[in-house]
C-alpha positions as CSV (number, residue, x, y, z in Angstrom):
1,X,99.9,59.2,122.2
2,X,98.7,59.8,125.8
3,X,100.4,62.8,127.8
4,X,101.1,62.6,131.4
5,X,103.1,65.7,133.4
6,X,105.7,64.8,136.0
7,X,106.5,66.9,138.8
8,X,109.7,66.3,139.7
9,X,111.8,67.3,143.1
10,X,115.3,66.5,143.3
11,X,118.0,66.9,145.8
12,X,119.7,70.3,146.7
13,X,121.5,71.7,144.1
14,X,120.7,68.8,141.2
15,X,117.7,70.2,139.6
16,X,120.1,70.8,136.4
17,X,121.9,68.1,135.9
18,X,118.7,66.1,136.8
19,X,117.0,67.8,133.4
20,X,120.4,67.8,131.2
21,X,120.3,63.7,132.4
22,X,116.3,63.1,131.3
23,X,116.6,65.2,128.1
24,X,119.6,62.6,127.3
25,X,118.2,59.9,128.0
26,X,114.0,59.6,128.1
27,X,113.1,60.4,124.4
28,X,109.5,60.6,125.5
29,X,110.5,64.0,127.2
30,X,108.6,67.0,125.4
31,X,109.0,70.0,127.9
32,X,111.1,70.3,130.7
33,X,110.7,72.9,133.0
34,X,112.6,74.6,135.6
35,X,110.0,75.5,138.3
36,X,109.7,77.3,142.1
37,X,107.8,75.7,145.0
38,X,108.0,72.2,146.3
39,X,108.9,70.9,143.0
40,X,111.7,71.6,140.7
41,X,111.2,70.8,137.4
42,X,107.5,69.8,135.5
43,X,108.1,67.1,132.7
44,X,105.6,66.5,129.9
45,X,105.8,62.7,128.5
46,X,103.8,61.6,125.8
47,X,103.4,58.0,126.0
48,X,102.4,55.4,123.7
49,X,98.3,54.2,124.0
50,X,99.9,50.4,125.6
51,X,102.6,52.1,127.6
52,X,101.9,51.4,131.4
53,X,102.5,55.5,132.9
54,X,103.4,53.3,136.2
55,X,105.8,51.3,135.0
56,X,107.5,54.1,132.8
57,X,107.9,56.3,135.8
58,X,109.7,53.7,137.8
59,X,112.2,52.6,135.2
60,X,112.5,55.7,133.6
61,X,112.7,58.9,136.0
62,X,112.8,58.0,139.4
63,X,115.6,55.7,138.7
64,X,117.7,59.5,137.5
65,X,120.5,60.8,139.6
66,X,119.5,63.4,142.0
67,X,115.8,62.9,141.7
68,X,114.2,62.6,145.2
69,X,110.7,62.6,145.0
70,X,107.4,62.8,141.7
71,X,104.2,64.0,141.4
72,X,102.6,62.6,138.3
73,X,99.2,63.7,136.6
74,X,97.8,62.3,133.8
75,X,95.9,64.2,131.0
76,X,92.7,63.3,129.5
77,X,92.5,66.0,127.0
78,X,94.1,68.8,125.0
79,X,92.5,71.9,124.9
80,X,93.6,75.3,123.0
81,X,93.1,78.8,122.6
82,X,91.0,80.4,119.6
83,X,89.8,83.2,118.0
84,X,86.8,84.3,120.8
């Protein structure tokens, strides 16, 4: 699985029902978070190796009511925290 973090800004006053809608409906959805600045909310999707990031970010969450506008990012590697 390959994950890739979507930025997400939505029109006024939809940044809600825009989140309730994805975690209904895109199963690939980890984490959704609300978030301040030019973008709303910050979704982590973990993708299939063959899955085209392109193609599920067309058809899959800029298609959603209320979204305006993405900024996606695509992760390489998973790092974590340990005993120093």
């Amino acid at each position: 699985m390959k994950a890739i973090f979507i930025m997400i800004e939505c029109e006024m006053g939809q940044a809600y029902r825009v989140a309730r809608e994805a975690a209904d409906t895109i199963p690939q959805m980890s984490e959704l978070f609300s978030t301040s600045g030019q973008y709303d909310l910050l979704g982590k999707f973990y993708l299939e190796p063959d899955q085209d990031p392109g193609l599920f970010l067309t058809e899959r969450v800029q298609p959603l009511p209320g979204v305006r506008e993405t900024y996606t990012l695509i992760a390489f590697n998973a790092f974590s925290g340990g005993p120093v």
